[in-house]
C-alpha positions as CSV (number, residue, x, y, z in Angstrom):
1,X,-65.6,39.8,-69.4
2,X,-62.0,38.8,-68.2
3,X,-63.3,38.5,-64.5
4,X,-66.3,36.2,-65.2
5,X,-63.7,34.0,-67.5
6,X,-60.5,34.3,-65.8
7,X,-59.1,36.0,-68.5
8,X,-55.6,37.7,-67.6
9,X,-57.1,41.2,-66.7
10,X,-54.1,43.4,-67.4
11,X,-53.4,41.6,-71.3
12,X,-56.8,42.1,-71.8
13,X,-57.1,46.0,-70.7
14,X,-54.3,46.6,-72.8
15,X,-55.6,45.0,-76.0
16,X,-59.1,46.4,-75.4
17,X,-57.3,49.9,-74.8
18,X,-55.5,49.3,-78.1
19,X,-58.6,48.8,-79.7
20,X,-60.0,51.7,-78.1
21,X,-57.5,53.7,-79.5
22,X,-57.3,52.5,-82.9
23,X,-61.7,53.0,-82.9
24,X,-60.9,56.7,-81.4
25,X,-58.4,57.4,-84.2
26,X,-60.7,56.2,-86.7
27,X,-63.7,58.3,-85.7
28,X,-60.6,61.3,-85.6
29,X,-60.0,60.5,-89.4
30,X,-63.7,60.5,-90.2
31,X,-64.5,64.0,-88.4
32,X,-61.2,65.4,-89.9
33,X,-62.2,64.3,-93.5
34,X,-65.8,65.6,-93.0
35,X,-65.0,69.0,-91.6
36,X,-63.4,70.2,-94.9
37,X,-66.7,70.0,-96.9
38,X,-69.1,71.3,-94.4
39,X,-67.2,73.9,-93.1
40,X,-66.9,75.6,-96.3
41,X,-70.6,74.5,-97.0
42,X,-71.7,76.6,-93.6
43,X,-69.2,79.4,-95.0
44,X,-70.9,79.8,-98.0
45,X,-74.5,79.5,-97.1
46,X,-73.9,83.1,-95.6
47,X,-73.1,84.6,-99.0
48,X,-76.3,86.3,-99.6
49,X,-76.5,88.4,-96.3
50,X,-72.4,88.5,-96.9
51,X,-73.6,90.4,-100.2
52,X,-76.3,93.1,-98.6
53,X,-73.5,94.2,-96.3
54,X,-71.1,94.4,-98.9
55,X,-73.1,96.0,-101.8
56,X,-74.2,99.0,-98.7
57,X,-69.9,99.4,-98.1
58,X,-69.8,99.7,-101.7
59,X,-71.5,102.8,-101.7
60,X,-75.1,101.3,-103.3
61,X,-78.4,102.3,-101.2
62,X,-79.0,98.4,-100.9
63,X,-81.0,98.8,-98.1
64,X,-83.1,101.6,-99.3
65,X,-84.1,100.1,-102.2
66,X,-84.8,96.3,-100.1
67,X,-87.1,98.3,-97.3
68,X,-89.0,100.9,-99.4
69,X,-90.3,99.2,-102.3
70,X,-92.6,96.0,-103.1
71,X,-89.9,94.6,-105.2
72,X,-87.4,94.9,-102.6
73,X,-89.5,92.8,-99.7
74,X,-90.0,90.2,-102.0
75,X,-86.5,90.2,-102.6
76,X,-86.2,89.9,-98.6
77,X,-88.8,87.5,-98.5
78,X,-87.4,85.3,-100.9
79,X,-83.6,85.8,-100.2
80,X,-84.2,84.9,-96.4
81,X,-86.8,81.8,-96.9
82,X,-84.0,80.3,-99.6
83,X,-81.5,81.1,-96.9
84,X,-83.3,79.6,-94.2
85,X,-83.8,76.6,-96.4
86,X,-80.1,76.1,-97.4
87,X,-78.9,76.3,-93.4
88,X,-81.3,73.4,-92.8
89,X,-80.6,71.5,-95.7
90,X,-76.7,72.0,-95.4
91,X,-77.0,71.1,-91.5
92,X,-78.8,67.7,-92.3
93,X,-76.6,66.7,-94.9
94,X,-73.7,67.3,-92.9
95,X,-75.6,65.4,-90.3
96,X,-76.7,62.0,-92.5
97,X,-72.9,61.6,-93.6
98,X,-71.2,62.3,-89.6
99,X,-69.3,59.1,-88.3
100,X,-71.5,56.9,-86.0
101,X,-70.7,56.9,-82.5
102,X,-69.5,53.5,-82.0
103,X,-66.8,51.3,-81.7
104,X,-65.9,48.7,-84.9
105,X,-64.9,45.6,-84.3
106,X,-66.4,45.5,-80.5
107,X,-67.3,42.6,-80.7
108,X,-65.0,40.8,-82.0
109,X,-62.5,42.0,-79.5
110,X,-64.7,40.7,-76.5
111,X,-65.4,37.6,-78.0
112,X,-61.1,37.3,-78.2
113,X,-60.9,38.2,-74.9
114,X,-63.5,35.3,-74.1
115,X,-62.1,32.6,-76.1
116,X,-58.8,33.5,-74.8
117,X,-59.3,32.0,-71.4
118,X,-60.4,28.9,-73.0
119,X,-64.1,29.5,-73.0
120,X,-66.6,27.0,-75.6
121,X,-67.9,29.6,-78.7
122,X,-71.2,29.3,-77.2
123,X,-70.1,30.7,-73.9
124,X,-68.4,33.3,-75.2
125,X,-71.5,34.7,-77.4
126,X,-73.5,34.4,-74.4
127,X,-71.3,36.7,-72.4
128,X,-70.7,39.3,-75.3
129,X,-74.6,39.3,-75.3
130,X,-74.9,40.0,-71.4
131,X,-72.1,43.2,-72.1
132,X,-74.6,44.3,-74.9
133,X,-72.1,42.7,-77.8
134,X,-74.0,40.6,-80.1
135,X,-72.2,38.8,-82.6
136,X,-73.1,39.7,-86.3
137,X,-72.8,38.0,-89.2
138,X,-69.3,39.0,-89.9
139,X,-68.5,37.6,-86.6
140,X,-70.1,34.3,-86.9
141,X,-68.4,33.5,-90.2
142,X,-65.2,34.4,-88.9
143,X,-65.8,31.6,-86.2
144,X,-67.2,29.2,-88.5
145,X,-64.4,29.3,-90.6
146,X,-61.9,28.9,-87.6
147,X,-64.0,25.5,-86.9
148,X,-63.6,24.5,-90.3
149,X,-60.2,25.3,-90.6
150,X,-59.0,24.4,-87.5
151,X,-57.5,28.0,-87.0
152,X,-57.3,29.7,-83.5
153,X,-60.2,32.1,-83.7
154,X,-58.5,34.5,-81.5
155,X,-56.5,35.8,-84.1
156,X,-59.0,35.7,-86.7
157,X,-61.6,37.5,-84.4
158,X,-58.7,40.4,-83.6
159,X,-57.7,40.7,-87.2
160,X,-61.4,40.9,-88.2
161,X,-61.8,43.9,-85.3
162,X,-59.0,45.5,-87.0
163,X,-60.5,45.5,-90.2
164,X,-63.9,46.6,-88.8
165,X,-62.1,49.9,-87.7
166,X,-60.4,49.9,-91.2
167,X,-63.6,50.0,-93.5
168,X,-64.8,52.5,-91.1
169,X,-62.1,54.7,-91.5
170,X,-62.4,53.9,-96.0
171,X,-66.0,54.4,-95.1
172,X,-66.0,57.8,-93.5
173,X,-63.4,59.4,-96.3
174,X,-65.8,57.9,-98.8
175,X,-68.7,59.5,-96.9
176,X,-67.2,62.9,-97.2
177,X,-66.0,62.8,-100.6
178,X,-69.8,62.0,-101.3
179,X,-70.7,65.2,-99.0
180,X,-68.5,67.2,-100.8
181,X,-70.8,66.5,-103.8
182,X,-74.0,66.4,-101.9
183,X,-73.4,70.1,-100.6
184,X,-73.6,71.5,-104.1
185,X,-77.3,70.8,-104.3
186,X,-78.3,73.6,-101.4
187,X,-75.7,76.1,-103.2
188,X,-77.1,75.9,-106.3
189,X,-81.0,75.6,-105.4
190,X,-80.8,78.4,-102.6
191,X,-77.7,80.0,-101.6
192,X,-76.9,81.4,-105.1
193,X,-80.7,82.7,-105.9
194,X,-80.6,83.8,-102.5
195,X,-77.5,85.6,-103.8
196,X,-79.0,87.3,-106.8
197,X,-81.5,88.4,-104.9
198,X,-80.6,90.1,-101.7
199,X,-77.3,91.4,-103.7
200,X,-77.7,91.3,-107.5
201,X,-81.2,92.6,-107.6
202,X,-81.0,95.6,-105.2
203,X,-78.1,97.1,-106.8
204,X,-79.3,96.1,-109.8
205,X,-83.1,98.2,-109.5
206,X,-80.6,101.1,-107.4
207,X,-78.9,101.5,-110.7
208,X,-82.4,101.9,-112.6
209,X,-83.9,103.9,-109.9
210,X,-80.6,106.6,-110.1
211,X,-80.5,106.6,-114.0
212,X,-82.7,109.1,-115.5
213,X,-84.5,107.9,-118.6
214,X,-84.0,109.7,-121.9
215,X,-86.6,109.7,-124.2
């Protein structure tokens, strides 16, 4: 962009790298908020097979009772499909709410660089659209409004980059407070039957099976 316009190259590698910078620390925010939630969600999903180890260290014949009777392989049956089932559905919420790779306010930041040199607005969308850039509606407001108000759009288009990378950033917190939320729907639909099941229930029907009857 600041060959084909004559842009000053170094000014603009520095305020593109500034940019850069500011996107990268962004998407560092977003993945640092995120990993909170789903790293305790991936914790917890292994809870039931946590329980069929512990439960055996307890002293219980959990695995006696889970291979050698009917009750006990649909307990396996069950336990592992509801496991199975919270991994997937904990990996692809986790998955729906990561931060997008991309850079906010790209755009805006080229077209800058563009107008800069003293470029016409048309111009300047025509090269952002060659460097795969093309101006959204956010981006042709912000020019309008510097045509109506007789502001220099350079500014405007920078500041306007700068709050792209700031609603991303609002964005991606907000996206993993609503994970944090979200996550509880696996943990209370599979990982806690799957719970009851592989290590309630066997120590549970051990307990019956060791305790004579009195009649």
């Amino acid at each position: 962009m600041a060959t084909v316009v004559g842009a000053p190259l170094a000014a603009s590698l520095r305020s593109h790298a500034s940019a850069l910078r500011d996107a990268q620390e962004t998407a560092d925010d977003v993945r640092a908020a995120l990993a909170e939630p789903a790293g305790t969600a991936r914790l917890l999903s292994w809870l039931p097979l946590v329980a069929v180890g512990l439960g055996a260290a307890l002293g219980f014949d959990t695995f006696t009772v889970l291979l050698t009777s009917p009750v006990g392989w649909g307990c396996i049956v069950a336990g592992g499909a509801l496991t199975v089932v919270s991994h997937r559905w904990t990996r692809r919420l986790v998955r729906a709410q990561a931060a997008p790779d991309s850079f906010p306010g790209r755009t805006a930041e080229l077209l800058a660089i563009a107008l800069g040199s003293g470029v016409s607005v048309d111009r300047a969308l025509d090269l952002a659209g060659q460097a795969g850039a093309e101006a959204d509606a956010e981006c042709t407001r912000v020019l309008a409004l510097s045509r109506e108000a007789g502001v220099p759009a350079v500014e405007l288009l920078r500041a306007h980059g700068a709050y792209e990378r700031h609603r991303a950033r609002v964005e991606g917190r907000l996206r993993a407070a609503r994970l944090s939320s979200r996550l509880l729907l696996p943990l209370g639909v599979c990982t806690l039957p799957a719970f009851l099941l592989l290590g309630v229930a066997p120590l549970f029907l051990g307990v019956l099976a060791s305790t004579p009857l009195i009649i």
